[in-house]
PyMOL Python script that loads the backbone (N, CA, C, O; Angstrom):
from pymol import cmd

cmd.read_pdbstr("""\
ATOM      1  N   UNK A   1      28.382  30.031-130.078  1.00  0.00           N
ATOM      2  CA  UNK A   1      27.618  29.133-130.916  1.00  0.00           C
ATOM      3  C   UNK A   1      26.926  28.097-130.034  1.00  0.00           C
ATOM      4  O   UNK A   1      27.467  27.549-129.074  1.00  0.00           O
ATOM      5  N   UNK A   2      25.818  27.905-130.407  1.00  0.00           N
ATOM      6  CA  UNK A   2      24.714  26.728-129.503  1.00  0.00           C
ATOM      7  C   UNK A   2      25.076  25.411-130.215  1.00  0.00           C
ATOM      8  O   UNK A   2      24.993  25.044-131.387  1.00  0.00           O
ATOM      9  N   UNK A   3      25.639  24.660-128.735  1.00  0.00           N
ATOM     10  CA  UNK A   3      25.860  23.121-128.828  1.00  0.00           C
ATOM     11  C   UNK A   3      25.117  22.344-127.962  1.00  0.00           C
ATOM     12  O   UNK A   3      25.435  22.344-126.773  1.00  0.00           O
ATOM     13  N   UNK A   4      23.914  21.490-128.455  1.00  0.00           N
ATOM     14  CA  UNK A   4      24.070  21.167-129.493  1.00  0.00           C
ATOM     15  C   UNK A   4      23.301  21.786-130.685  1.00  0.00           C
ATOM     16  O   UNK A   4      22.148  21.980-130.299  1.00  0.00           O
ATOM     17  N   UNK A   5      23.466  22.211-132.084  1.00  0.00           N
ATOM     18  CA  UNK A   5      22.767  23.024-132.595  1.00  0.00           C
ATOM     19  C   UNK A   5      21.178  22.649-132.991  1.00  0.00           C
ATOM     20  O   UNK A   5      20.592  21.619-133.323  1.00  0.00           O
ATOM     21  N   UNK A   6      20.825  23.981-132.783  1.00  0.00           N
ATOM     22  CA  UNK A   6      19.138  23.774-133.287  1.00  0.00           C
ATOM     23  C   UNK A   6      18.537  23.102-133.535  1.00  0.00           C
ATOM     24  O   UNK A   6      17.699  22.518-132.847  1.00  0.00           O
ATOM     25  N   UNK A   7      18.881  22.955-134.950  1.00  0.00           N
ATOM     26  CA  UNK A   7      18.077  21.955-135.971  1.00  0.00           C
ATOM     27  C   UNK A   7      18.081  20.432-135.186  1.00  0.00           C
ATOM     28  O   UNK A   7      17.119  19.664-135.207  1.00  0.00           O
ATOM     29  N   UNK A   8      19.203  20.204-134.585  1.00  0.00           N
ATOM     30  CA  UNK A   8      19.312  19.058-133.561  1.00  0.00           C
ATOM     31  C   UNK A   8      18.240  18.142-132.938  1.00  0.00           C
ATOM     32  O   UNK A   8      17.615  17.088-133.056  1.00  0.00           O
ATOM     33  N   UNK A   9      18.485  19.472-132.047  1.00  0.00           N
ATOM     34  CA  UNK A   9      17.337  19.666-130.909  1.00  0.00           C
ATOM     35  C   UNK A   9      16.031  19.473-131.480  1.00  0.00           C
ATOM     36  O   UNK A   9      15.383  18.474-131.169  1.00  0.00           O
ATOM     37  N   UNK A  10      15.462  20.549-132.491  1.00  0.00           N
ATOM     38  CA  UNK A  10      14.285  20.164-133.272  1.00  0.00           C
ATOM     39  C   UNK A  10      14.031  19.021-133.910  1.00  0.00           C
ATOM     40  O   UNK A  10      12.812  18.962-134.065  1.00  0.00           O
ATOM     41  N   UNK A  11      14.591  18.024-134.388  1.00  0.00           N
ATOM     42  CA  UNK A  11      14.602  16.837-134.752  1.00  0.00           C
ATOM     43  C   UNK A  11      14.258  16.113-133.144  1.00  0.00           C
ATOM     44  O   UNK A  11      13.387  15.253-133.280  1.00  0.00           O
ATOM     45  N   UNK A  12      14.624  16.222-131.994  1.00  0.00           N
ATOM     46  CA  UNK A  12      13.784  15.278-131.122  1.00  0.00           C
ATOM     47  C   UNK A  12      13.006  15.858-130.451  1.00  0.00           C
ATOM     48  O   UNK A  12      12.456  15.160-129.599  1.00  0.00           O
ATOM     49  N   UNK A  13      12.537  17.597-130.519  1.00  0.00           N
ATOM     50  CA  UNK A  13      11.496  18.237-130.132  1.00  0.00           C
ATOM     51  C   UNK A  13      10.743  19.311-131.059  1.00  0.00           C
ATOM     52  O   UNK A  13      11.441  20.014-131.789  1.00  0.00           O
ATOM     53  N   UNK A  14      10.227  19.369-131.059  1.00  0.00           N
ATOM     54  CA  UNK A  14       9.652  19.994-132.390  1.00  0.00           C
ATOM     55  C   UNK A  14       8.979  21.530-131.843  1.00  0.00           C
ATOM     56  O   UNK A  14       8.185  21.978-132.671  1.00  0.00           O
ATOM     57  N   UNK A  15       9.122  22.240-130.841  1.00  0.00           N
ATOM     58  CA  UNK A  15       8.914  23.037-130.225  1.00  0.00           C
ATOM     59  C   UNK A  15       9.829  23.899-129.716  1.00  0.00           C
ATOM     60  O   UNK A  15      10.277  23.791-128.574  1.00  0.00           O
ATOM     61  N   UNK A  16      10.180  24.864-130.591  1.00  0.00           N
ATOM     62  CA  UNK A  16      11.196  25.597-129.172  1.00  0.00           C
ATOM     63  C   UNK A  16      10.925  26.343-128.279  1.00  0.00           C
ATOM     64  O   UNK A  16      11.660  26.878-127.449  1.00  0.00           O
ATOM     65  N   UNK A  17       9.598  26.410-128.466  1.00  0.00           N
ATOM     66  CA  UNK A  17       9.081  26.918-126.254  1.00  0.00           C
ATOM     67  C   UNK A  17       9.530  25.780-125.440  1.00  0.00           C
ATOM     68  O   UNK A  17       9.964  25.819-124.289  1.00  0.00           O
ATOM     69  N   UNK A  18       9.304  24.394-126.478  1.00  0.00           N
ATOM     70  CA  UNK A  18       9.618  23.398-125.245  1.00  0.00           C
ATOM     71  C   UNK A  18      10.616  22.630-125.033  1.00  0.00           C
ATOM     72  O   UNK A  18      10.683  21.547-124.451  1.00  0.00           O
ATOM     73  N   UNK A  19      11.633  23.456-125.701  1.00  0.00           N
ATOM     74  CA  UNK A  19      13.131  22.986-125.681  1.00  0.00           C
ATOM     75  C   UNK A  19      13.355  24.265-124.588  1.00  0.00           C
ATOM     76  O   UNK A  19      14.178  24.151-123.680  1.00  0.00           O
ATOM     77  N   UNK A  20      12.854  25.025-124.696  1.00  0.00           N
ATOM     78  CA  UNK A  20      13.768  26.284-123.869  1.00  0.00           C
ATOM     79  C   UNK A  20      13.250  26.138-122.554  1.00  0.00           C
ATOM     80  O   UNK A  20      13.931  26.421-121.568  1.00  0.00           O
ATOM     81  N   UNK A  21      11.691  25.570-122.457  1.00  0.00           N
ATOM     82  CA  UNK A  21      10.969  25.554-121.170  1.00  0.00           C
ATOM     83  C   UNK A  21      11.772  24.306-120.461  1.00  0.00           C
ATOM     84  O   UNK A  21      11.939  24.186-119.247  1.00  0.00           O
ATOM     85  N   UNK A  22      12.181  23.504-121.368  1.00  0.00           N
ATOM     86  CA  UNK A  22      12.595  21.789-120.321  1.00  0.00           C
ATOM     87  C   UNK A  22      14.250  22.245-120.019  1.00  0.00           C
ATOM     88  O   UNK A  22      14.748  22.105-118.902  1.00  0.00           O
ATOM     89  N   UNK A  23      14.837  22.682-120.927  1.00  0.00           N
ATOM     90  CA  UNK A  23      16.362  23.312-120.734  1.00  0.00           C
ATOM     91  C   UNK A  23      16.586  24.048-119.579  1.00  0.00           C
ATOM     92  O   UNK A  23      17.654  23.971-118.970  1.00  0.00           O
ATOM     93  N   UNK A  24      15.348  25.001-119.106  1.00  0.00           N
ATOM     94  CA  UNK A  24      15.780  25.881-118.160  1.00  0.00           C
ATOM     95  C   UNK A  24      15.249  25.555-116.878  1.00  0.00           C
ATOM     96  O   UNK A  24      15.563  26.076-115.808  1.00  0.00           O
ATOM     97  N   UNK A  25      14.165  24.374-117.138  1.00  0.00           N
ATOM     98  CA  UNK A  25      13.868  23.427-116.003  1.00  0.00           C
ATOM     99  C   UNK A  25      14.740  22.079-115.154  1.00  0.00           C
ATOM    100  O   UNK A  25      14.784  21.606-114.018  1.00  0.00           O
ATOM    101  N   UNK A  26      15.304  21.858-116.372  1.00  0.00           N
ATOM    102  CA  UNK A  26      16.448  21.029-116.266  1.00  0.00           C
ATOM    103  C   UNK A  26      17.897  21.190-115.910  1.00  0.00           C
ATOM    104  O   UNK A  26      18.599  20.206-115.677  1.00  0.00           O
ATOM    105  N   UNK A  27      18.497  22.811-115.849  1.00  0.00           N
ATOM    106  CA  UNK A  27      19.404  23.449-115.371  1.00  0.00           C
ATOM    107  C   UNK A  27      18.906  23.840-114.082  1.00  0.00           C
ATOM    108  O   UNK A  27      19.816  24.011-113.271  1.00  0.00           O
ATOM    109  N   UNK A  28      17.600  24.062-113.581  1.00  0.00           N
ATOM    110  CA  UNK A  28      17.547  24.370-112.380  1.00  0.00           C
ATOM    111  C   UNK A  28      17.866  23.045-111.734  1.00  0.00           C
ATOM    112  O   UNK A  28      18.542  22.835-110.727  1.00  0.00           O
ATOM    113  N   UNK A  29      17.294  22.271-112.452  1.00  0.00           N
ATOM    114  CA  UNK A  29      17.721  20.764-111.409  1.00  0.00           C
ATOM    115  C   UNK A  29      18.996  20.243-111.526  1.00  0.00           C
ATOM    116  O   UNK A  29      19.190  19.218-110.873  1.00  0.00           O
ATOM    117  N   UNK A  30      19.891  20.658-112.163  1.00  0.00           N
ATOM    118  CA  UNK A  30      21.203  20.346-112.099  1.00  0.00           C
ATOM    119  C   UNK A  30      22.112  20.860-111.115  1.00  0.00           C
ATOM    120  O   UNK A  30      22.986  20.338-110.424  1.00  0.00           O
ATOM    121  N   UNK A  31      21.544  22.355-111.276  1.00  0.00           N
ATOM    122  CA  UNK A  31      22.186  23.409-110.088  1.00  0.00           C
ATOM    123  C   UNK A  31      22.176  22.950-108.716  1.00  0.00           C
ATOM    124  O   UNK A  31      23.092  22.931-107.893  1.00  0.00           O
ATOM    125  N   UNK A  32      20.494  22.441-108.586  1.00  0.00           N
ATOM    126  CA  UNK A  32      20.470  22.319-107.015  1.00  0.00           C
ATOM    127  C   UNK A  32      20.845  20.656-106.966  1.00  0.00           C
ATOM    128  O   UNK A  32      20.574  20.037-105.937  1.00  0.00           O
ATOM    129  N   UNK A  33      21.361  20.091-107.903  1.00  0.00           N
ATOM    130  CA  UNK A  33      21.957  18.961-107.945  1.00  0.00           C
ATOM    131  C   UNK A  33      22.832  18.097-108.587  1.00  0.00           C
ATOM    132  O   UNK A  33      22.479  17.040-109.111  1.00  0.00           O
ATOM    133  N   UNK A  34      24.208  18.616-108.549  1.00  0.00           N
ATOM    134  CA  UNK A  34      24.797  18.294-109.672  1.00  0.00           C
ATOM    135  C   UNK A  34      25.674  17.223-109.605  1.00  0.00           C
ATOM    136  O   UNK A  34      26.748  17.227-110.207  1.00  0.00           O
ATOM    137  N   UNK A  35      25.249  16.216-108.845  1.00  0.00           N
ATOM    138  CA  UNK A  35      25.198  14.804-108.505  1.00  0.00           C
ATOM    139  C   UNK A  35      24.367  14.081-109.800  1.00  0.00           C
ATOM    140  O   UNK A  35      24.384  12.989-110.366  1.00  0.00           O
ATOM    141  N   UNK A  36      23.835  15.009-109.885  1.00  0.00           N
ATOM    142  CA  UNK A  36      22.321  14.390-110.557  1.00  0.00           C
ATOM    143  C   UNK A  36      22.286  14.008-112.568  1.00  0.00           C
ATOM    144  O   UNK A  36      21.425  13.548-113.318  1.00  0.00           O
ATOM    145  N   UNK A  37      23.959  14.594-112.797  1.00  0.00           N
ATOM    146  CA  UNK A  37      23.770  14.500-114.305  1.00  0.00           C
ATOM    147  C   UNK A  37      23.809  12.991-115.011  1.00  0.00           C
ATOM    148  O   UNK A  37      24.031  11.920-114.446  1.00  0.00           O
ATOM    149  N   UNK A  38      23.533  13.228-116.388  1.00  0.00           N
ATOM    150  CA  UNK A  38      22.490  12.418-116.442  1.00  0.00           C
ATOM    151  C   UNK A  38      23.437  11.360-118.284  1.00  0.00           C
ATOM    152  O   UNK A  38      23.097  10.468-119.062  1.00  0.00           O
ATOM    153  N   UNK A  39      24.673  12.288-118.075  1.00  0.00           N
ATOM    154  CA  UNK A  39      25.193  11.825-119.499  1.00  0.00           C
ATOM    155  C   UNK A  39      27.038  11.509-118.662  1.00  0.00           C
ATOM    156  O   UNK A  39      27.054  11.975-117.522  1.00  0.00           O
ATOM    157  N   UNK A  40      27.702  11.188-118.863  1.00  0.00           N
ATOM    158  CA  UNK A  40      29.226  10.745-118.699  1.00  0.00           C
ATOM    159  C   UNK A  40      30.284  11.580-119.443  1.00  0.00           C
ATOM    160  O   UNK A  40      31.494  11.359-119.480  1.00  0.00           O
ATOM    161  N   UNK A  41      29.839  12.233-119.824  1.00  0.00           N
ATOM    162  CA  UNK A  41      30.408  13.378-120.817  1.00  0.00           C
ATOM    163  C   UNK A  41      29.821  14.267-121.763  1.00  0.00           C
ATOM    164  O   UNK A  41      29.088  13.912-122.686  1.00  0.00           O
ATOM    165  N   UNK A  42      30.329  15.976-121.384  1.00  0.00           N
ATOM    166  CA  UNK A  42      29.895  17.163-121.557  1.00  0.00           C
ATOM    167  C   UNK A  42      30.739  18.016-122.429  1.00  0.00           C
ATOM    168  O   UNK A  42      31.934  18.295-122.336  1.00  0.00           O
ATOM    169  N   UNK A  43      29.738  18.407-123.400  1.00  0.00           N
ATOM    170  CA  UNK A  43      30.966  19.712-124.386  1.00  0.00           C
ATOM    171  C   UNK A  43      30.709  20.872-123.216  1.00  0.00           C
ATOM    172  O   UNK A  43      31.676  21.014-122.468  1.00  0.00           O
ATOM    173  N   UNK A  44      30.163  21.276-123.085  1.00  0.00           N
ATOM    174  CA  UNK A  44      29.401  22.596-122.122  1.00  0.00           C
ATOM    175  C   UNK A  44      29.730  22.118-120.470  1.00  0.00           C
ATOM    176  O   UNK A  44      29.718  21.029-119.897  1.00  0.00           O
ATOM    177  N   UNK A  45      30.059  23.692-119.988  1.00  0.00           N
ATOM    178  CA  UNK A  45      30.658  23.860-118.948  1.00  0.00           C
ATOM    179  C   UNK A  45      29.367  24.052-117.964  1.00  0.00           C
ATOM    180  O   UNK A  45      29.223  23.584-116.834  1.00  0.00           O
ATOM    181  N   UNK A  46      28.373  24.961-118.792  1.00  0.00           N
ATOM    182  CA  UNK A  46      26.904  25.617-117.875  1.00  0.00           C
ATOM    183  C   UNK A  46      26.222  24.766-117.823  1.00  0.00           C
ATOM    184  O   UNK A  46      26.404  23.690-118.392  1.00  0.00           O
ATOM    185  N   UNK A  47      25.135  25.106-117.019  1.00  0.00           N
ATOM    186  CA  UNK A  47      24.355  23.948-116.725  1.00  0.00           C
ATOM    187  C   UNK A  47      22.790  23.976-117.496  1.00  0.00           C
ATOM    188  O   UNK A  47      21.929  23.149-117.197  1.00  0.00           O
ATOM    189  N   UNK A  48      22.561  25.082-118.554  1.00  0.00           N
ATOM    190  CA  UNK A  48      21.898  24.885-119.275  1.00  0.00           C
ATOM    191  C   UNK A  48      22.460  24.267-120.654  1.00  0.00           C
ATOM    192  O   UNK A  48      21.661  23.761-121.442  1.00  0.00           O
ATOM    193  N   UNK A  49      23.951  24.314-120.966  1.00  0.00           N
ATOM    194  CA  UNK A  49      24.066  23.836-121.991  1.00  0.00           C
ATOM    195  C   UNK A  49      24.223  22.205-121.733  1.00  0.00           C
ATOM    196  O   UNK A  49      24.165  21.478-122.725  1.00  0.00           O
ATOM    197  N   UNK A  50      24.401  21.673-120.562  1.00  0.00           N
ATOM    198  CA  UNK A  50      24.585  20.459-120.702  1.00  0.00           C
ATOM    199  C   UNK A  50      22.839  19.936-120.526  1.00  0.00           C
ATOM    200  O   UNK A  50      22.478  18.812-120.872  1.00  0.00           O
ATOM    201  N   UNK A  51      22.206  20.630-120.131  1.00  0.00           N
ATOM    202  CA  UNK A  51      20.642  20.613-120.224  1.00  0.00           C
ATOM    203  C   UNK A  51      20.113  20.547-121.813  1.00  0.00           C
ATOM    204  O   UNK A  51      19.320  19.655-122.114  1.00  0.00           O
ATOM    205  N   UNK A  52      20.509  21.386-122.699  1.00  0.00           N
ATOM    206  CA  UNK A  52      20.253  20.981-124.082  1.00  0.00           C
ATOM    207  C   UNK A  52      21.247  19.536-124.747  1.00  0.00           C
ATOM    208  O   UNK A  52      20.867  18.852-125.697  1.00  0.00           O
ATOM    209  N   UNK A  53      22.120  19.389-124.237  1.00  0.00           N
ATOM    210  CA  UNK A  53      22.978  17.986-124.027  1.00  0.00           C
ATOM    211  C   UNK A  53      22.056  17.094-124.312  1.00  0.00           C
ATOM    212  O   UNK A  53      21.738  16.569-125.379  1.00  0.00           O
ATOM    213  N   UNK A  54      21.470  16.927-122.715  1.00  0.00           N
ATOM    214  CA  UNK A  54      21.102  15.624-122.603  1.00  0.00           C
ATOM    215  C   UNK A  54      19.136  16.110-123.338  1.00  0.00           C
ATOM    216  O   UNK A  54      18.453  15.095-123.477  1.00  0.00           O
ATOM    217  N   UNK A  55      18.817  16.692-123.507  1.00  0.00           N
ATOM    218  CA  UNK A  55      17.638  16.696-124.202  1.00  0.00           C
ATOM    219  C   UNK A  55      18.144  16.157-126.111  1.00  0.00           C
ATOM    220  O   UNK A  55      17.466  15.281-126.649  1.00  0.00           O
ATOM    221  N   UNK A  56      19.228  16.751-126.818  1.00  0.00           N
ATOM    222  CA  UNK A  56      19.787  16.440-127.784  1.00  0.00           C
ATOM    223  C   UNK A  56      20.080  14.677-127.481  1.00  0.00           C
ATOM    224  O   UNK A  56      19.928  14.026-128.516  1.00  0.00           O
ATOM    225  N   UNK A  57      20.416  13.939-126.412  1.00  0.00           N
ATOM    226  CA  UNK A  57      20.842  12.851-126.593  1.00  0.00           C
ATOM    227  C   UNK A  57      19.490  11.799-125.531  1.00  0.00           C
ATOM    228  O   UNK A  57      19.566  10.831-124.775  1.00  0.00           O
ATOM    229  N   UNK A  58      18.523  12.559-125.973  1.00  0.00           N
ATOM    230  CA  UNK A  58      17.166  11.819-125.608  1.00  0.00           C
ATOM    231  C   UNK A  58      16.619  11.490-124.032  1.00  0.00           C
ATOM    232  O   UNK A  58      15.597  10.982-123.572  1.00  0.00           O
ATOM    233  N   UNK A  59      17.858  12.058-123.465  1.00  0.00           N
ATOM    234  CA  UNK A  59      17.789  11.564-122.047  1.00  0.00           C
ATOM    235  C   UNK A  59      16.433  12.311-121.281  1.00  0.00           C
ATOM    236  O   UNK A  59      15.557  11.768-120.608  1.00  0.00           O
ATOM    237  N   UNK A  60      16.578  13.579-121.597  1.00  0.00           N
ATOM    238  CA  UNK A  60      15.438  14.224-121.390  1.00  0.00           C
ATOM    239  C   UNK A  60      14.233  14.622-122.274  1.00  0.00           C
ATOM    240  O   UNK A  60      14.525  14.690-123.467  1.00  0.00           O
ATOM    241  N   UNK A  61      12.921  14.907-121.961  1.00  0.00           N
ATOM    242  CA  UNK A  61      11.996  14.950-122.764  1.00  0.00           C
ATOM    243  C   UNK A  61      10.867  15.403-122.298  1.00  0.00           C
ATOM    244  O   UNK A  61      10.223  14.712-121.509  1.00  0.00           O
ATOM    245  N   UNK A  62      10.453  16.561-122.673  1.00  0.00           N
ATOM    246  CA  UNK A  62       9.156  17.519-122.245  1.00  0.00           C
ATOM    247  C   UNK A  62       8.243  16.888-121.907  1.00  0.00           C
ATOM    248  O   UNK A  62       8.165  15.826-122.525  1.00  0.00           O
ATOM    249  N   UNK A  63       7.521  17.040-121.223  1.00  0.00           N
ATOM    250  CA  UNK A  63       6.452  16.723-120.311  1.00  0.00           C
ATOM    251  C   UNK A  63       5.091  17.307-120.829  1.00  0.00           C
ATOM    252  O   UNK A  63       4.796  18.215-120.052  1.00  0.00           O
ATOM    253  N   UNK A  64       4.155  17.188-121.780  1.00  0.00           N
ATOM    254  CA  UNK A  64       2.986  18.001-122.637  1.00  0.00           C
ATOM    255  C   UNK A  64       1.961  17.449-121.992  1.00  0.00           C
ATOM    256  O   UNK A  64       2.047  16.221-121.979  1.00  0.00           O
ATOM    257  N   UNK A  65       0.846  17.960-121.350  1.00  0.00           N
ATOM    258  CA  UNK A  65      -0.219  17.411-121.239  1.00  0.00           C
ATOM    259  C   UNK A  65      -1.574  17.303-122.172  1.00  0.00           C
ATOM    260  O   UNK A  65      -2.490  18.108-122.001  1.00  0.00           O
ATOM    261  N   UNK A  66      -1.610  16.831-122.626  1.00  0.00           N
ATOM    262  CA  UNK A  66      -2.266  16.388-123.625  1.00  0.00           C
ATOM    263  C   UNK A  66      -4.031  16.983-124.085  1.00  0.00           C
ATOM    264  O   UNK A  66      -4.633  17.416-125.068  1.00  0.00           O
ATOM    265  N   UNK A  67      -4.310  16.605-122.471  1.00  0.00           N
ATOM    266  CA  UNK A  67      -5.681  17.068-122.255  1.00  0.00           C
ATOM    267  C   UNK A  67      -5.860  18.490-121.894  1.00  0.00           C
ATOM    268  O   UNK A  67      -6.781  19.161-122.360  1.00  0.00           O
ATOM    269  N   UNK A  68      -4.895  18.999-120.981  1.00  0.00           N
ATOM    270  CA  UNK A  68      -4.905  20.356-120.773  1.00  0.00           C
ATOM    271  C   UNK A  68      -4.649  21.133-122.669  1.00  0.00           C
ATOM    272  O   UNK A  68      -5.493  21.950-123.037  1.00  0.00           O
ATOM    273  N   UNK A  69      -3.811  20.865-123.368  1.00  0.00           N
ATOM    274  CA  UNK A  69      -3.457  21.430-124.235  1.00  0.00           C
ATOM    275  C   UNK A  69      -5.218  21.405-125.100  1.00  0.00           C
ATOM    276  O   UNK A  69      -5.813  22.417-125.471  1.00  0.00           O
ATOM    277  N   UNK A  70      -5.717  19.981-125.237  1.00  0.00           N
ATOM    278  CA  UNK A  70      -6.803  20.389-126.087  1.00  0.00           C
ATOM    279  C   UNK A  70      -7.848  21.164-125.947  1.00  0.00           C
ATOM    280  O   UNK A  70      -8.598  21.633-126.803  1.00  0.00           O
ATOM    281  N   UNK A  71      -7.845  21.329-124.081  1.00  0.00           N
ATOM    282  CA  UNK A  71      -8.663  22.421-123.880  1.00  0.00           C
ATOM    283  C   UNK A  71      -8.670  23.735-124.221  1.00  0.00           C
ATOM    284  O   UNK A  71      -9.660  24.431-124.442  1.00  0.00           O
ATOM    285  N   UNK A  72      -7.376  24.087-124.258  1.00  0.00           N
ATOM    286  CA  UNK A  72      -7.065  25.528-124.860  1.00  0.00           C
ATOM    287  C   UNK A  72      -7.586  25.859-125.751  1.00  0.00           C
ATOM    288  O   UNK A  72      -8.336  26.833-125.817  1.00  0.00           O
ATOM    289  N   UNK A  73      -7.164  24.774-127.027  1.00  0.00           N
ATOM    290  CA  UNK A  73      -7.479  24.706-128.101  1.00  0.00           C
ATOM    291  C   UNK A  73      -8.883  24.715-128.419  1.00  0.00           C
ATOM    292  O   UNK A  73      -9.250  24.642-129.592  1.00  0.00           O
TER     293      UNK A  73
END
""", "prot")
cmd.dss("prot")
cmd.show_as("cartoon", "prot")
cmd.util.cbc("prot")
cmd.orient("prot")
């Protein structure tokens, strides 16, 4: 079961490309630094779940560029 759950997560990101894109960006940086965490206490052992952790407890937060995106569009 995903902790912290979904709906969670979607309440402070509204994207789940960009919950999954910052989660798995944010476990890489844990890995190569795990000096580096970012909360005092963890339900999750992996380092992507404590990556949805601290995105669930605001610490982290996607990076959107704004202008690139409207160009797409």
């Amino acid at each position: 079961m995903l902790y912290p759950p979904l709906h969670e997560l979607q309440n402070k990101v509204n994207s789940k490309y960009l919950i999954a894109t910052t989660a798995a960006k944010r476990a890489r940086e844990i890995q190569a630094n795990p000096e580096a965490l970012l909360l005092d206490q963890y339900t999750s052992k992996k380092t992507v779940g404590r990556a949805l952790e601290e995105i669930a407890a605001q610490k982290i937060t996607p990076y959107v560029d704004e202008k690139a995106f409207n160009q797409i569009n």
